[in-house]
C-alpha positions as CSV (number, residue, x, y, z in Angstrom):
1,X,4.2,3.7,-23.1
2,X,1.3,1.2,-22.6
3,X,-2.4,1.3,-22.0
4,X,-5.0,2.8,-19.5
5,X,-8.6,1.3,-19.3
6,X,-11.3,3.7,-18.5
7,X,-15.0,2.9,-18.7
8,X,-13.8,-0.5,-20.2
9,X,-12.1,1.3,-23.2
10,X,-8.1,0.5,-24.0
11,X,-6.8,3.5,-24.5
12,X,-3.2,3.9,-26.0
13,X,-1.5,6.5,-23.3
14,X,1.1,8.1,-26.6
15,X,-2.7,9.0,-27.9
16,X,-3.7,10.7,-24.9
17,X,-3.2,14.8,-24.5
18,X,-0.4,15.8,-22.0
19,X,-3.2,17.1,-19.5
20,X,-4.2,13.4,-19.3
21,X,-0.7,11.8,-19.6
22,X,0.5,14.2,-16.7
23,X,-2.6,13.1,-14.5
24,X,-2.5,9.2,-15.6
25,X,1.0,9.6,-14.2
26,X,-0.1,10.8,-10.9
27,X,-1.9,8.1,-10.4
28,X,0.6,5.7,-11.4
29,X,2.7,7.8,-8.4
30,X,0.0,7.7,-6.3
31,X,-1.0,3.8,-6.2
32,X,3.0,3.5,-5.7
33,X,2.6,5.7,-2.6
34,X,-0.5,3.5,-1.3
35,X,1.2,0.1,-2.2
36,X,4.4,1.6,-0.2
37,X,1.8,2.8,2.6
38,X,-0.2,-0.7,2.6
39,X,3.3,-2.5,2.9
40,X,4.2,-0.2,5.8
41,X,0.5,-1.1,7.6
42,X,1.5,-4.8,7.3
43,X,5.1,-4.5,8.7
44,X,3.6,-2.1,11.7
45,X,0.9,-4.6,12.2
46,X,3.3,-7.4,12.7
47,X,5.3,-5.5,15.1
48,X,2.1,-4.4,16.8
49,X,1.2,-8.0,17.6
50,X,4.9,-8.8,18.5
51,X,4.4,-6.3,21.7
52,X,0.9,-8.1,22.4
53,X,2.4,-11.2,22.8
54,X,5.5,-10.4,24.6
55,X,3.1,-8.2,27.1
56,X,1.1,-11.6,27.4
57,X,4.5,-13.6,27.9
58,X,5.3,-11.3,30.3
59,X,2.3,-11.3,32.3
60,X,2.3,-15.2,32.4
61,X,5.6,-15.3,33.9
62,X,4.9,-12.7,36.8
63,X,1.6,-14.9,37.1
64,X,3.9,-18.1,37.5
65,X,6.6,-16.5,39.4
């Protein structure tokens, strides 16, 4: 199944008790949930500054008109 580090020991998961396989998994869902989340951030942020500039585009050409 792999390896987790913890306190800079390799530790084989198969070894681990199920207690401690079910929470390493939890985190494995968990960083998938905050990668998704970060991914999400970056898309909203783009968008964010797409309005910013079309306000300022828009305010230029009123200003020129």
């Amino acid at each position: 199944m792999g390896t987790i580090t913890i306190d800079d020991v390799e530790h084989q998961i198969d070894d681990l008790t199920d207690v401690v396989k079910i929470k390493v998994s939890r985190m494995h869902e968990i960083q998938n949930q905050m990668n998704a989340m970060n991914r999400e951030l970056a898309e909203l942020q783009v968008v964010f500054q797409a309005y910013v500039n079309a306000i300022r585009d828009d305010m230029k050409a009123s200003e020129d008109a």
